[in-house]
MDAnalysis code that builds the backbone (N, CA, C; Angstrom):
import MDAnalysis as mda
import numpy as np

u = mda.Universe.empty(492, n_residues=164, atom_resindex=np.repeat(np.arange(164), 3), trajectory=True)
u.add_TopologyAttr("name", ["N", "CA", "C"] * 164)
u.add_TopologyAttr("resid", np.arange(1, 165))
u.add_TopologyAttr("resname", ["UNK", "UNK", "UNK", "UNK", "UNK", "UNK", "UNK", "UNK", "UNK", "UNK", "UNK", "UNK", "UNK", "UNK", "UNK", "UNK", "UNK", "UNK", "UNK", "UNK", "UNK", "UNK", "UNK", "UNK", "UNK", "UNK", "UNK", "UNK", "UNK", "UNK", "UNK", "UNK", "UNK", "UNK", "UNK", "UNK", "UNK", "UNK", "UNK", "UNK", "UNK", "UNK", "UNK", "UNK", "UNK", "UNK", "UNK", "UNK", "UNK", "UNK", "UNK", "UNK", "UNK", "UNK", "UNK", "UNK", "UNK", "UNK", "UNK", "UNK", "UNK", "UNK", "UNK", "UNK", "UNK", "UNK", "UNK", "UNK", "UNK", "UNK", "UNK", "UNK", "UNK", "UNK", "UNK", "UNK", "UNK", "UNK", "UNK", "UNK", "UNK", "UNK", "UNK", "UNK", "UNK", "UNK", "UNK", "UNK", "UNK", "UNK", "UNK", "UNK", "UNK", "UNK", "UNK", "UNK", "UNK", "UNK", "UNK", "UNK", "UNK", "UNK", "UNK", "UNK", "UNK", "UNK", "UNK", "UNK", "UNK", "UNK", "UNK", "UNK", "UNK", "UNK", "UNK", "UNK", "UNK", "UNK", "UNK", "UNK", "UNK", "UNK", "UNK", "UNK", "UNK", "UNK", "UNK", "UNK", "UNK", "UNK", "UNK", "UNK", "UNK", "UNK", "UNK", "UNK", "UNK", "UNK", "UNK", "UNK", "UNK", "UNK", "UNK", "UNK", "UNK", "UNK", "UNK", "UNK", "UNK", "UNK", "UNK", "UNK", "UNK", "UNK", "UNK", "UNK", "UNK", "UNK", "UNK", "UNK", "UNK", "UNK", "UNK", "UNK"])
u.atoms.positions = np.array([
    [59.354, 96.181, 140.075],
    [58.487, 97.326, 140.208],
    [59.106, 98.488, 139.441],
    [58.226, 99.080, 138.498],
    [58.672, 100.358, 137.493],
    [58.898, 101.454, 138.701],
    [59.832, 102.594, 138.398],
    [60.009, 103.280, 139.164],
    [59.734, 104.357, 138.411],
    [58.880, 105.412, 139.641],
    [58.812, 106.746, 138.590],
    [59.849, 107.376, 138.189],
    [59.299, 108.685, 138.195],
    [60.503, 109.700, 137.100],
    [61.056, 110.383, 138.463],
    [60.910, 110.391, 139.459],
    [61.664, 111.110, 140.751],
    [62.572, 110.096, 140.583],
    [62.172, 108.686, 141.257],
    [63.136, 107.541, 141.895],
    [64.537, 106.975, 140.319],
    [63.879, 107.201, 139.652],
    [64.704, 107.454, 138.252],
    [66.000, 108.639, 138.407],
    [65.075, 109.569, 138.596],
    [65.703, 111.026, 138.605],
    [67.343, 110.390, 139.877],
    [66.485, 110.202, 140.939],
    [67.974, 109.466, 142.191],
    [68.779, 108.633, 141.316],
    [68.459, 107.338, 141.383],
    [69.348, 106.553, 140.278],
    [70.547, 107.293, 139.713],
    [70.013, 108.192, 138.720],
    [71.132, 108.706, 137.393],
    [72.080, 109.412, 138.528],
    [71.093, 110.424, 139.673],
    [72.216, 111.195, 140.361],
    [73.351, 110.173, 140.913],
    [72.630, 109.077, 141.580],
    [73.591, 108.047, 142.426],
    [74.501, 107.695, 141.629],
    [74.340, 107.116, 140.686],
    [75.577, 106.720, 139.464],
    [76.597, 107.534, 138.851],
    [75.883, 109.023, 138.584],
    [76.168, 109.562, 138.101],
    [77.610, 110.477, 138.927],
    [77.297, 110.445, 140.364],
    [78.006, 110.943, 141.188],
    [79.268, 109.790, 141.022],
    [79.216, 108.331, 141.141],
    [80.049, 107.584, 141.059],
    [81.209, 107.632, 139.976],
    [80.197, 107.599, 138.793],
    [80.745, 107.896, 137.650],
    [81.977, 108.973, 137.292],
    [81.573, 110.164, 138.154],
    [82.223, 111.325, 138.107],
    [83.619, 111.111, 138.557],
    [83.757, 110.204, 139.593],
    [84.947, 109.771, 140.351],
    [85.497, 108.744, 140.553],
    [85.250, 107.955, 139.394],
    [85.802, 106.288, 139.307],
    [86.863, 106.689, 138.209],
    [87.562, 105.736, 138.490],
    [89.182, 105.708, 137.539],
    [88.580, 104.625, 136.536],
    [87.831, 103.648, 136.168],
    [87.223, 103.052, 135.269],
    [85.846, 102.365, 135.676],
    [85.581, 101.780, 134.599],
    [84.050, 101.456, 134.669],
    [84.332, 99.978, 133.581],
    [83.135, 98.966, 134.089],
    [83.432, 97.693, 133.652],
    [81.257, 97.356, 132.977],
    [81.013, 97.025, 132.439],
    [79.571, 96.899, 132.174],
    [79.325, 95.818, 131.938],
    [78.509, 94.621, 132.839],
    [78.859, 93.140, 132.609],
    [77.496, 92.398, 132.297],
    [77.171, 91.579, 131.649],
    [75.520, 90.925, 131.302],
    [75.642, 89.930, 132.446],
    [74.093, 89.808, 133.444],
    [74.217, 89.347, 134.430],
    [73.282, 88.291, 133.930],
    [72.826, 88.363, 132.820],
    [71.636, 86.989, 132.893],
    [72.312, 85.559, 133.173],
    [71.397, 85.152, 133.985],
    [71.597, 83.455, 134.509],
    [71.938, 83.830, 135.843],
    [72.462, 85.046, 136.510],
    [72.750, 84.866, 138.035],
    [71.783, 84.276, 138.879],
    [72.142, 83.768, 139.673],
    [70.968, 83.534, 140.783],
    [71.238, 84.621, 141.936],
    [69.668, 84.864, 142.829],
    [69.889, 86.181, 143.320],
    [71.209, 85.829, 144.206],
    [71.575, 84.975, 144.700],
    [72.359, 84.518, 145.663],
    [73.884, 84.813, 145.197],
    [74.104, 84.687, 143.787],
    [75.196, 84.907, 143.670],
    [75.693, 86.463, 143.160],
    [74.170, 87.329, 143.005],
    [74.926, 88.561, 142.727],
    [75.015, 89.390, 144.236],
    [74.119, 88.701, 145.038],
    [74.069, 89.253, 146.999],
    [75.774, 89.059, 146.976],
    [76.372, 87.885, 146.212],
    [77.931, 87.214, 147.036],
    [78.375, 88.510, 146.133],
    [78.683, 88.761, 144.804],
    [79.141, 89.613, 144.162],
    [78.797, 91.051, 144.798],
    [78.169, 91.575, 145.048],
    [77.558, 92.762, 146.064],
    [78.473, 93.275, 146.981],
    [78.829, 91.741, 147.501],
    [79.386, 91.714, 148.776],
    [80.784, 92.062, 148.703],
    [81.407, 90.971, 148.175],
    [82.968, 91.470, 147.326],
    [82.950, 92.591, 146.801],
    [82.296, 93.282, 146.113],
    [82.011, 94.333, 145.484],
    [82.458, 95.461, 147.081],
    [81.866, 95.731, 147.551],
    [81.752, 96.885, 148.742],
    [82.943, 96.487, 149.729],
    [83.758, 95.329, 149.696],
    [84.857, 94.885, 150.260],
    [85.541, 95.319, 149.942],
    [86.001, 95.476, 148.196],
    [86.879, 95.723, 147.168],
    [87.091, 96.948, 146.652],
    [86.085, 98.010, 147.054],
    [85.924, 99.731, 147.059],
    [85.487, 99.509, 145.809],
    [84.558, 98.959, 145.082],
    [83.638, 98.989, 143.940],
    [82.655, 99.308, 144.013],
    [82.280, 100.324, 143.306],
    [80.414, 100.472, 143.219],
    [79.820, 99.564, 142.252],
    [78.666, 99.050, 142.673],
    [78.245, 98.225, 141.807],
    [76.474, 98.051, 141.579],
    [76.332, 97.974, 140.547],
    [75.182, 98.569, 140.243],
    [74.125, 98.182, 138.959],
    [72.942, 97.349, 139.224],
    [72.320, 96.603, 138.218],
    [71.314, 97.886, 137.822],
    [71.333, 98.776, 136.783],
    [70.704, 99.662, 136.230],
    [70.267, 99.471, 134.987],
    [69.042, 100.052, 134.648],
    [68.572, 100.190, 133.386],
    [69.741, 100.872, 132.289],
    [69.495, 100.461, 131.377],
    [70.473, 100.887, 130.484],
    [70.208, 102.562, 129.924],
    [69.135, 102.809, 129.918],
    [68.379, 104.175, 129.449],
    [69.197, 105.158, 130.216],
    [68.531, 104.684, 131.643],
    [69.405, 105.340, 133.114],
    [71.035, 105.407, 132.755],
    [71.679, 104.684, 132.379],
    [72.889, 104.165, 132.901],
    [73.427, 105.342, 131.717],
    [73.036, 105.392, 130.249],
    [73.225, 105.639, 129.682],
    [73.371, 107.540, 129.654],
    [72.122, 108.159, 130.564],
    [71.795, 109.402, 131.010],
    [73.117, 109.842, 132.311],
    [73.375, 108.648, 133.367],
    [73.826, 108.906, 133.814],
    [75.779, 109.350, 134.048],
    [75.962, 108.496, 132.768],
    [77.688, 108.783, 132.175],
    [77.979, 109.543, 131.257],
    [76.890, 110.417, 131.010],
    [76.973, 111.593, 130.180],
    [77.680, 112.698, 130.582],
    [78.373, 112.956, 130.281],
    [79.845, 114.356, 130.353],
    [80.640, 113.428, 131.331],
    [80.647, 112.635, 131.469],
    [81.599, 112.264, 132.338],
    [82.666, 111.101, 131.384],
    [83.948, 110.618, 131.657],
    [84.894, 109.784, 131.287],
    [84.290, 108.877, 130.560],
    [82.971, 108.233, 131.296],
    [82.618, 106.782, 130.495],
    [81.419, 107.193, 129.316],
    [80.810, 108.179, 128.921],
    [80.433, 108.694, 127.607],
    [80.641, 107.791, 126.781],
    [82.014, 106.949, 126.640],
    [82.118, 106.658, 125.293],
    [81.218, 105.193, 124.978],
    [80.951, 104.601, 126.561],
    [80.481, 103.596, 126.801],
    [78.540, 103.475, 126.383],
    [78.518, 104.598, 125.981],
    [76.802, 104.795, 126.127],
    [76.415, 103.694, 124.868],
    [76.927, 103.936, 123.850],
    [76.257, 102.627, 122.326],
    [76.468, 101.887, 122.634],
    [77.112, 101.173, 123.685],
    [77.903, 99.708, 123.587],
    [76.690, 98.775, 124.756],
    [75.236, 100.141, 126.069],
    [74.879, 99.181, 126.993],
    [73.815, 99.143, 126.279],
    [73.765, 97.869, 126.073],
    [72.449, 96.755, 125.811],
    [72.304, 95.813, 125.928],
    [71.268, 95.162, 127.083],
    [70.918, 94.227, 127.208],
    [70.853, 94.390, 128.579],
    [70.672, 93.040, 129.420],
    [70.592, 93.422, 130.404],
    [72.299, 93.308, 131.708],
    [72.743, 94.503, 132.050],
    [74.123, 94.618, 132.044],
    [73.755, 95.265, 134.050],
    [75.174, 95.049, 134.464],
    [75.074, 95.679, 135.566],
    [76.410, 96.147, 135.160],
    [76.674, 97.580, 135.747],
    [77.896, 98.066, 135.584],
    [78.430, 98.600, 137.554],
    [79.884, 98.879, 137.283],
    [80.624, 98.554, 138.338],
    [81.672, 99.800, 137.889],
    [82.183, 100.682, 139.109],
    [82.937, 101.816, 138.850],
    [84.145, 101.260, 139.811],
    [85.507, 101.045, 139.646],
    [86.176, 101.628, 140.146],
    [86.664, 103.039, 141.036],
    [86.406, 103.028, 142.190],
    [86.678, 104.286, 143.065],
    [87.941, 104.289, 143.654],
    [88.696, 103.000, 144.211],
    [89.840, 103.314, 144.761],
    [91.360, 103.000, 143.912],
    [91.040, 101.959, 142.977],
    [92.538, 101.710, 141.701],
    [91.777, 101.144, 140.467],
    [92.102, 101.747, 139.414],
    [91.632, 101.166, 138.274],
    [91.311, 99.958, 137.693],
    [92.269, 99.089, 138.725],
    [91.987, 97.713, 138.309],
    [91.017, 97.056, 138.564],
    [90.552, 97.792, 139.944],
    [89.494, 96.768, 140.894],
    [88.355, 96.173, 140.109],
    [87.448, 96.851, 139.642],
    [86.046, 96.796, 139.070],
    [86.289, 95.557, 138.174],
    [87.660, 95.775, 137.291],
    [88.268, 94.417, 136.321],
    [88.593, 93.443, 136.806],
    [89.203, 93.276, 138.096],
    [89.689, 92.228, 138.885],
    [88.257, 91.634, 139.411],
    [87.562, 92.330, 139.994],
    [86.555, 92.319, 140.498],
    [85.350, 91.315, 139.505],
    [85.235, 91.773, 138.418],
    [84.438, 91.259, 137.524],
    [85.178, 89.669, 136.753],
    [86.381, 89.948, 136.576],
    [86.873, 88.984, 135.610],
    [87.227, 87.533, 136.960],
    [87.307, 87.660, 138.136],
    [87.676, 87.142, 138.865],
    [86.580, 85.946, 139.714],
    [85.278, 87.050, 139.166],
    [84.204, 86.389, 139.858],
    [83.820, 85.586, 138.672],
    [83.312, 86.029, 137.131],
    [83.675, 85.067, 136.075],
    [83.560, 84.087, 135.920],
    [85.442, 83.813, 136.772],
    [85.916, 82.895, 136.373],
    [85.065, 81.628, 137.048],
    [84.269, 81.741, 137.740],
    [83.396, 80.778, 139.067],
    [82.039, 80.301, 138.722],
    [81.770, 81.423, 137.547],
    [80.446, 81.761, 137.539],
    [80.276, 82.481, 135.722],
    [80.442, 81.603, 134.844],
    [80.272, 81.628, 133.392],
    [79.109, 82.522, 132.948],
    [78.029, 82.759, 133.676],
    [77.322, 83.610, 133.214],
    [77.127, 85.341, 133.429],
    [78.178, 85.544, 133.884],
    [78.514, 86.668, 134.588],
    [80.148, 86.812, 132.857],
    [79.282, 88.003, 132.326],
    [79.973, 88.535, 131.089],
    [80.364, 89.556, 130.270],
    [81.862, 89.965, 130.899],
    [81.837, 91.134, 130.370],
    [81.586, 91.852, 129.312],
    [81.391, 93.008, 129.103],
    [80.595, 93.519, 127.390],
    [81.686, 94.967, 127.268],
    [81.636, 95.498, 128.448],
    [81.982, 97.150, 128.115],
    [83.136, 97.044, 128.946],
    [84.765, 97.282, 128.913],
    [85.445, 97.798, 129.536],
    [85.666, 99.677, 129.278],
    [85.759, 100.604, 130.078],
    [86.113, 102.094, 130.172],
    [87.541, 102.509, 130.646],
    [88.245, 103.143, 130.341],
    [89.201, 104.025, 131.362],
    [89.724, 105.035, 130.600],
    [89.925, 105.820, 131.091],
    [90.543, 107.188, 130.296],
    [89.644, 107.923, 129.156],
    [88.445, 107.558, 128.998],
    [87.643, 108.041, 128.502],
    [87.523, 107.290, 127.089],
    [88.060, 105.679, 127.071],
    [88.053, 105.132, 125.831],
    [86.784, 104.084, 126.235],
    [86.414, 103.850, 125.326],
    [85.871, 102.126, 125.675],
    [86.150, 101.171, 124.942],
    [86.743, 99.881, 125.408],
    [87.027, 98.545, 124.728],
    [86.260, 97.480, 124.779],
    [86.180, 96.287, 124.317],
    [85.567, 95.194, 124.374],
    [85.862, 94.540, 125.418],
    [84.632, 93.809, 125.807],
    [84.874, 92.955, 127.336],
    [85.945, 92.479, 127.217],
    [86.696, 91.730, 126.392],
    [87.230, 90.724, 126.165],
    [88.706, 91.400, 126.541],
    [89.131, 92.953, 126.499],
    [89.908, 93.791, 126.954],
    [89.689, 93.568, 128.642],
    [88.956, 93.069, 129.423],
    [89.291, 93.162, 130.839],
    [90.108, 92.422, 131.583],
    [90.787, 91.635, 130.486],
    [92.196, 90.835, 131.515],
    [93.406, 91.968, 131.224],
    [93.644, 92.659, 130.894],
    [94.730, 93.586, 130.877],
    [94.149, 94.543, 131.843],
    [93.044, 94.944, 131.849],
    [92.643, 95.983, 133.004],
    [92.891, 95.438, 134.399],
    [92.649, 94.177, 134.528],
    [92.620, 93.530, 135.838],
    [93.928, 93.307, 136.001],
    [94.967, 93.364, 135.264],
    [95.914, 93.144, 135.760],
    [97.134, 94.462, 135.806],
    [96.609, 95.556, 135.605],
    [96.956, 96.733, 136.720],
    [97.301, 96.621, 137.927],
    [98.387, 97.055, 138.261],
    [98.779, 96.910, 140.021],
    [98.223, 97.729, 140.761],
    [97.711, 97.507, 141.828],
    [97.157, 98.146, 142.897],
    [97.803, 99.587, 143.340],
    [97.367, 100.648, 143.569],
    [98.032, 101.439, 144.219],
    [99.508, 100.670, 145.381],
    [99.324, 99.914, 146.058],
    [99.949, 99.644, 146.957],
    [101.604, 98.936, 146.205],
    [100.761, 98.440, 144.962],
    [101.770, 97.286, 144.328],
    [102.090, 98.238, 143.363],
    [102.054, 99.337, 142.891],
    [102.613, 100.647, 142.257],
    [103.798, 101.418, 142.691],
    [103.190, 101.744, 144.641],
    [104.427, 102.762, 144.697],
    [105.640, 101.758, 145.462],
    [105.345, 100.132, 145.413],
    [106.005, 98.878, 146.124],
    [107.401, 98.737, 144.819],
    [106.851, 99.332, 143.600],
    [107.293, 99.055, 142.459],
    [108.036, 100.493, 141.838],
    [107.850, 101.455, 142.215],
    [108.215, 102.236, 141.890],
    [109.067, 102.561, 143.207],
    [108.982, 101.852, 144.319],
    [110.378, 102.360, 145.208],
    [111.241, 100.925, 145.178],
    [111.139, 100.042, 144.569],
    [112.498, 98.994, 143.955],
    [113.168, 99.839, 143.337],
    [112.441, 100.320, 142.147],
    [113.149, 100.848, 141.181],
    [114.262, 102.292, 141.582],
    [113.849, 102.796, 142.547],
    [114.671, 103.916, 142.876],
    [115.570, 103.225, 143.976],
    [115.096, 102.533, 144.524],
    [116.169, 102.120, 145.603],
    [117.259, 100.876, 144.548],
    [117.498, 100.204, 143.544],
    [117.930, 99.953, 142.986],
    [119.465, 100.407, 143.297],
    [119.654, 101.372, 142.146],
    [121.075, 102.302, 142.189],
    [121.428, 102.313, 143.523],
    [120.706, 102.840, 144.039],
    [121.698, 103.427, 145.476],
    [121.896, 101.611, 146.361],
    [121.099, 100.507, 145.906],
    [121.460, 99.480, 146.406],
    [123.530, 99.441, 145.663],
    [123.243, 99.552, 144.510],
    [124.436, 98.935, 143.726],
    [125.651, 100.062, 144.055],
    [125.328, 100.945, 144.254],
    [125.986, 101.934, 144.554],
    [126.956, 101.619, 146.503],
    [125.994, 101.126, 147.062],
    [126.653, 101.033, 148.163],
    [127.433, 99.068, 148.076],
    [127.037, 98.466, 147.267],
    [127.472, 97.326, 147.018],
    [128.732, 97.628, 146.841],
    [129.192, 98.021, 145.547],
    [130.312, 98.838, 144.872],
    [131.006, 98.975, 146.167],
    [130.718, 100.415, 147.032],
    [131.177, 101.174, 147.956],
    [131.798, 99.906, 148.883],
    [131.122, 99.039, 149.604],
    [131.435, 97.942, 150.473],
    [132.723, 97.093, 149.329],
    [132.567, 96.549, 148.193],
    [133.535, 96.109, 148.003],
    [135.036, 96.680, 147.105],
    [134.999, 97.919, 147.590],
    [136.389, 98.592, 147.218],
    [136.966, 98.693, 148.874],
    [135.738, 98.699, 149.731],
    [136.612, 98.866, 151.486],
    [137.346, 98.052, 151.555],
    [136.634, 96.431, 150.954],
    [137.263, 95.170, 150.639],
    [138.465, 94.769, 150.400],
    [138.307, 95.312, 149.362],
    [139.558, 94.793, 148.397],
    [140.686, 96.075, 149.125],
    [140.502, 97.200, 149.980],
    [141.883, 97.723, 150.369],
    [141.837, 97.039, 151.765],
    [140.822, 97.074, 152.530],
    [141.295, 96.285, 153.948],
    [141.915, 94.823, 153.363],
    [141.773, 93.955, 152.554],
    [142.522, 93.007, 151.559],
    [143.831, 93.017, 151.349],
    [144.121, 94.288, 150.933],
    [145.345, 94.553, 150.201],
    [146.497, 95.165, 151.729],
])
C-alpha cells in the first residue's frame, strides 16, 4: 500500500531520528527473503540494539541528509533495507553479515561509519569491531599489564633475599 505524503513525512522523521544517533549504518538488498525470515531478522535485530528498517530508497535517501550517513545517499538502489547501529558500531555489521551467512540472499551493498561510505564487501572488518564491553575488557589488560609485571618483579626480589 502507497503511503501518502504525511505517513512518508513520519518515516524520514523515524529514520531520520535514528540516523542522527547511530555510530554506523549498514544498507543490505533483501530480495529473495521470505517474510519469515526477515520477522527472524527483525527479531535479532531489536535483541541486538539495531534499528532496522525496510524503506524506500527516495525516503531513506531524504532521511540521512545532514546527518553522518549522507555519504551513503548514491550508493541506495534497489531494493535495500538499512539497519543503524545505536549501541556499538559493530552491531548492525555483525548483525547483517552474520545473518548472511544462513541466508545468501540477504546482501550487503552500503557499509557507513564516520561519515565515509564503503562497499558491502567492507562489512567483515566492521563486524569485527569489539563490543563496548570487549573494548574497555581490552583496554583494562592493557593497563593492568605493567603493574601485573611490576609486582611479579617486586615478589621475586622478596625471593631471592628471603633465599639468600
Amino acid at each position: 500500500m502507497a503511503l501518502n505524503l504525511d505517513g512518508k513525512k513520519v518515516v524520514v522523521e523515524e529514520v531520520a531520528e535514528y540516523a542522527a544517533k547511530a555510530h554506523s549504518a549498514v544498507a543490505a538488498e533483501y530480495r529473495g527473503l521470505t517474510v519469515t525470515e526477515l520477522t527472524e531478522l527483525r527479531k535479532i535485530a531489536r535483541e541486538t540494539g539495531v534499528y532496522l528498517r525496510v524503506v524506500k530508497n527516495s525516503l531513506a535517501k531524504r532521511a540521512v541528509e545532514g546527518t553522518d550517513f549522507e555519504c551513503m545517499q548514491e550508493k541506495l538502489v534497489g531494493p535495500l533495507l538499512i539497519a543503524f547501529s545505536i549501541d556499538d558500531p559493530g552491531s548492525a555489521a555483525r548483525l547483517i553479515s552474520n545473518f548472511s551467512k544462513g541466508h545468501d540472499k540477504l546482501i550487503a551493498k552500503v557499509v557507513a561509519i564516520g561519515g565515509q561510505s564503503f562497499d558491502g564487501s567492507e562489512i567483515t572488518r566492521l563486524a569485527s569491531l569489539p563490543t563496548r564491553d570487549q573494548g574497555i575488557s581490552m583496554l583494562m589488560s592493557v593497563i593492568k599489564a605493567p603493574i601485573e609485571k611490576l609486582a611479579r618483579t617486586l615478589a621475586e626480589i622478596r625471593d631471592q633475599k628471603q633465599a639468600a
